[in-house]
TORROVEX-79673 format. One record per residue: z, y, x of N, C-alpha, C in turn; residue in three letters. Coordinates in pm, whole numbers, padded with zeros to 5 digits, always signed. Atoms other than C-alpha are relative to their C-alpha. Layout:
N
ZYXZYXZYXAla
...
END
This chain:
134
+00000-00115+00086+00000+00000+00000+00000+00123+00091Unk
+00016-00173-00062-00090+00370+00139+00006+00083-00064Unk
-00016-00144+00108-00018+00688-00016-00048+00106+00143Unk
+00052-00109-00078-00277+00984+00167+00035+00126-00064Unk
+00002-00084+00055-00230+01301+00149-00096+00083+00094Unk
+00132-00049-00009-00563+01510+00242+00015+00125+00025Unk
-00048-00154-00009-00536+01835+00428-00100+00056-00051Unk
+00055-00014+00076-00860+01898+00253-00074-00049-00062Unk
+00134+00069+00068-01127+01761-00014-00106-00003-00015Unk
+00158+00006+00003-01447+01877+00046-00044+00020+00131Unk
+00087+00038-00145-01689+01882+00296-00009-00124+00019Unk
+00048+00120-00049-01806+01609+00495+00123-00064+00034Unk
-00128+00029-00049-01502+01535+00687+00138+00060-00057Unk
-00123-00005+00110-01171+01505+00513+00134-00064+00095Unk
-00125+00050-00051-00858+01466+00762+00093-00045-00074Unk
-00114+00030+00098-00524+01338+00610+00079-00060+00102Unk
-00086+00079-00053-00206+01182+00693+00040-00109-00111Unk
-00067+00075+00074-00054+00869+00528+00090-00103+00040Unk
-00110+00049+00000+00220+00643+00488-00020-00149-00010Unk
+00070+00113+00011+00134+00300+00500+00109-00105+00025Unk
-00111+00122-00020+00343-00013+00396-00083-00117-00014Unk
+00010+00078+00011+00292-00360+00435+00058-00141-00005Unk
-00140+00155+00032+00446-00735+00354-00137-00064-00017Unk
+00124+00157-00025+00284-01072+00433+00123-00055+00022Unk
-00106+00110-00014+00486-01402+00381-00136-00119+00044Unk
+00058+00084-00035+00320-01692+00562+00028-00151+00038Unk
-00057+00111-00016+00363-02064+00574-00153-00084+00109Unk
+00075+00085-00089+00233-02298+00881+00031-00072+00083Unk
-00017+00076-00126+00213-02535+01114+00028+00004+00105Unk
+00039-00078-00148+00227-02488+01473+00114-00129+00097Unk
-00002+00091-00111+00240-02732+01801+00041+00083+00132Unk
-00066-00054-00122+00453-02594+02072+00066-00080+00130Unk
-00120+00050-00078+00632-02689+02411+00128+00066+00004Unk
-00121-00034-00034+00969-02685+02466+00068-00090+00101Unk
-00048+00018-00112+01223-02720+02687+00145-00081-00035Unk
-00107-00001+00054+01538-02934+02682+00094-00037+00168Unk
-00068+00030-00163+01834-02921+02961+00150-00085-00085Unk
-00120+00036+00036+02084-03210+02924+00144+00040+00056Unk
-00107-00023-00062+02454-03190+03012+00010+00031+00136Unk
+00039+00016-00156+02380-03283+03381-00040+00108+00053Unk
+00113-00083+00016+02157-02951+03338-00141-00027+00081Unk
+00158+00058-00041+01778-03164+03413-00041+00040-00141Unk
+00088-00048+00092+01513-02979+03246-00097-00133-00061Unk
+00110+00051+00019+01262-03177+03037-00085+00071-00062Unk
+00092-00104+00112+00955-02985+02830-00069-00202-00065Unk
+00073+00081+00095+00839-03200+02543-00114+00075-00116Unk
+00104-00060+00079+00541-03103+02280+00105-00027-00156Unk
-00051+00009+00160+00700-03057+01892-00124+00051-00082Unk
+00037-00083+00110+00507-02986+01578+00088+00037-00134Unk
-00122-00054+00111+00733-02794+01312-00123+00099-00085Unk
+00063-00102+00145+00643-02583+01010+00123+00134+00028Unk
-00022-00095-00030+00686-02212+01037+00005+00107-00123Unk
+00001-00087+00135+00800-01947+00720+00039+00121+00050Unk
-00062-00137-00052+00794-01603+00822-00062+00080-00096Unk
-00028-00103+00035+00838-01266+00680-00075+00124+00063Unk
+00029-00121-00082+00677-00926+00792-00005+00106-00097Unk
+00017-00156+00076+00726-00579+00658-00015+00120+00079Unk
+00029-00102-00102+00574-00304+00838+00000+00147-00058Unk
+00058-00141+00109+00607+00097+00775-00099+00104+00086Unk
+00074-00074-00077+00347+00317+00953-00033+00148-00064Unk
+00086-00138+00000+00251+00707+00970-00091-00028+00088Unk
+00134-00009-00099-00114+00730+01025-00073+00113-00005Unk
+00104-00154-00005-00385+01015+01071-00116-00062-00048Unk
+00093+00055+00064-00704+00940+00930-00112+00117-00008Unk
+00111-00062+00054-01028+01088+00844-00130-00122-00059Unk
+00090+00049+00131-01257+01016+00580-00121+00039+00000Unk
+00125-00044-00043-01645+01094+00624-00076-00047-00124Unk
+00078+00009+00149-01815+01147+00271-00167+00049+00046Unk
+00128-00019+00004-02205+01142+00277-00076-00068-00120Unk
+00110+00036+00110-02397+01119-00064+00132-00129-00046Unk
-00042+00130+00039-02256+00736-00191+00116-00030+00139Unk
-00077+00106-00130-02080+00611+00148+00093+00072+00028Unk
-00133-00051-00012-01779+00654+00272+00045-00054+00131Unk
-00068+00044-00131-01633+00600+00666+00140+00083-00021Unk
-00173-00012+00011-01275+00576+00732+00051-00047+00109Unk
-00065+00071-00100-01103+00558+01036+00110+00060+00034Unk
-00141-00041-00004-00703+00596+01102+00085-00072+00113Unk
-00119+00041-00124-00464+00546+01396+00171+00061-00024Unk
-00189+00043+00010-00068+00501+01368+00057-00010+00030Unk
-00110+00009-00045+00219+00438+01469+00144-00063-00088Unk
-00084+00030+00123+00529+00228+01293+00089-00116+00084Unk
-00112+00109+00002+00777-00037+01272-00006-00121-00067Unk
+00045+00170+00103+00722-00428+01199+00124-00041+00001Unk
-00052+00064-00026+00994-00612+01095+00009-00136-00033Unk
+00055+00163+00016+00968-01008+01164+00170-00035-00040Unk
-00083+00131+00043+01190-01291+00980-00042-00110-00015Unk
+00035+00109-00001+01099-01607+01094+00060-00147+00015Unk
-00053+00139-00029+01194-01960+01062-00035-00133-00019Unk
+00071+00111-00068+01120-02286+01189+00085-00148-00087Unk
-00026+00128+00079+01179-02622+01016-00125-00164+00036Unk
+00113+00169+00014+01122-03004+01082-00003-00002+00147Unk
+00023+00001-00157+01206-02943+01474+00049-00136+00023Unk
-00080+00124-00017+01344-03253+01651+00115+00069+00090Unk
-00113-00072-00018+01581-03007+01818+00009+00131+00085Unk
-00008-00095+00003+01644-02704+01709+00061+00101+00146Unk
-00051-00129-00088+01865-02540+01981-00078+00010+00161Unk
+00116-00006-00087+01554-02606+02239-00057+00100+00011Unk
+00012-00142-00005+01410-02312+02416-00149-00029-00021Unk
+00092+00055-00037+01026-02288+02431-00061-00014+00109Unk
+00033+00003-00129+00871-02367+02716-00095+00081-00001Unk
+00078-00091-00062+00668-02058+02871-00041-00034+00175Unk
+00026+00030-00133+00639-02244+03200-00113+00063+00072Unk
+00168-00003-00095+00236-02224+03187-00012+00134-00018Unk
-00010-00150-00003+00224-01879+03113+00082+00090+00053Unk
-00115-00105-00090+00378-01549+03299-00013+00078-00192Unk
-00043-00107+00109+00274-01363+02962-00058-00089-00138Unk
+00038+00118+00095+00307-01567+02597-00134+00024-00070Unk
+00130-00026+00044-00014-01612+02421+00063+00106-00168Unk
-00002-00070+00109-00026-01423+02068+00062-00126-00130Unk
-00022+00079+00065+00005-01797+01899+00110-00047+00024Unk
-00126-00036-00037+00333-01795+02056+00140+00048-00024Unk
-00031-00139+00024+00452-01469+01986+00038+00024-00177Unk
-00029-00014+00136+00361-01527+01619+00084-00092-00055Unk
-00085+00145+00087+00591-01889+01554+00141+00070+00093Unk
-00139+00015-00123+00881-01715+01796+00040+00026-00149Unk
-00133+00035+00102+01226-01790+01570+00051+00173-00010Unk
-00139-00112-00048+01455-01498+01458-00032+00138-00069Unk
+00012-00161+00092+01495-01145+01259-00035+00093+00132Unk
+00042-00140-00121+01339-00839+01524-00085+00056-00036Unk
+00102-00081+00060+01146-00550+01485-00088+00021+00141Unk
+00075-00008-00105+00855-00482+01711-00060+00126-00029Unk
+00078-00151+00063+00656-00154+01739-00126-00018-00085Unk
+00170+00027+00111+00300-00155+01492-00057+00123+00102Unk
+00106-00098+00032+00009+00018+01589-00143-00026-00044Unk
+00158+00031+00117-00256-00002+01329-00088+00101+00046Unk
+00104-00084-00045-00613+00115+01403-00073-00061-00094Unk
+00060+00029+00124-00815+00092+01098-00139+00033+00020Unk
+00107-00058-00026-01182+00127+01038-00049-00069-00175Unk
+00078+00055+00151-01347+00098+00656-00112+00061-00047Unk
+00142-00010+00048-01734+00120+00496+00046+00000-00141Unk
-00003-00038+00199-01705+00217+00131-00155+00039-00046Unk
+00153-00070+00037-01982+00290-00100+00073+00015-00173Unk
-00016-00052+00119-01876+00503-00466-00106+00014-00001Unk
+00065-00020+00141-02023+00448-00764-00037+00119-00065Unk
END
């Protein structure tokens, strides 16, 4: 949902600022390593597949401009905001296992998106949209 508000309406080009919320609930799969250290503390990494239910609600101020010609319509907006993730993991064979990031120095994105746990991360949305009024 966005609410603009339009520093003006005519002409070609139409700046604005807006407010921009969003929510996505997602359910999935996902095949990870992890890591487990027994008592002794000897590492092992094993492969798990678990099911993943997360949460995201993001709020962003963006800038925008709007480019009216005849029928068409360009739209492009850059932002700035606040995501916040609630995610959780089910069906592990054990839970208090870390994941293993061994092979990587930096986690992939498929990673990033099954990590456990309530945190907010920064947003920055960069938008781009083709319209055509009726």
């Amino acid at each position: 949902m966005e609410e603009k508000l339009f520093f003006r309406k005519e002409g070609v080009v139409q700046p604005y600022v807006a407010l921009d919320f969003v929510y996505a609930h997602t359910d999935f799969k996902d095949i990870q390593d992890f890591r487990h250290i027994d008592n002794n503390g000897y590492a092992s990494s094993y492969t798990d597949t678990f099911s993943v239910d997360k949460r995201t609600i993001a709020v962003n101020g963006k800038f925008g401009l709007q480019i009216v010609v005849k029928h068409f319509v360009v739209e492009t907006t850059v932002g700035v905001g606040v995501k916040y993730h609630d995610a959780t993991h089910g069906d592990r064979l054990a839970p208090k296992d870390y994941f293993d990031h061994s092979d990587n120095i930096i986690p992939t994105a498929e990673k990033v998106a099954a990590r456990e746990g309530h945190y907010f991360t920064l947003n920055v949305p960069f938008n781009f949209k083709l319209g055509f009024v009726f």
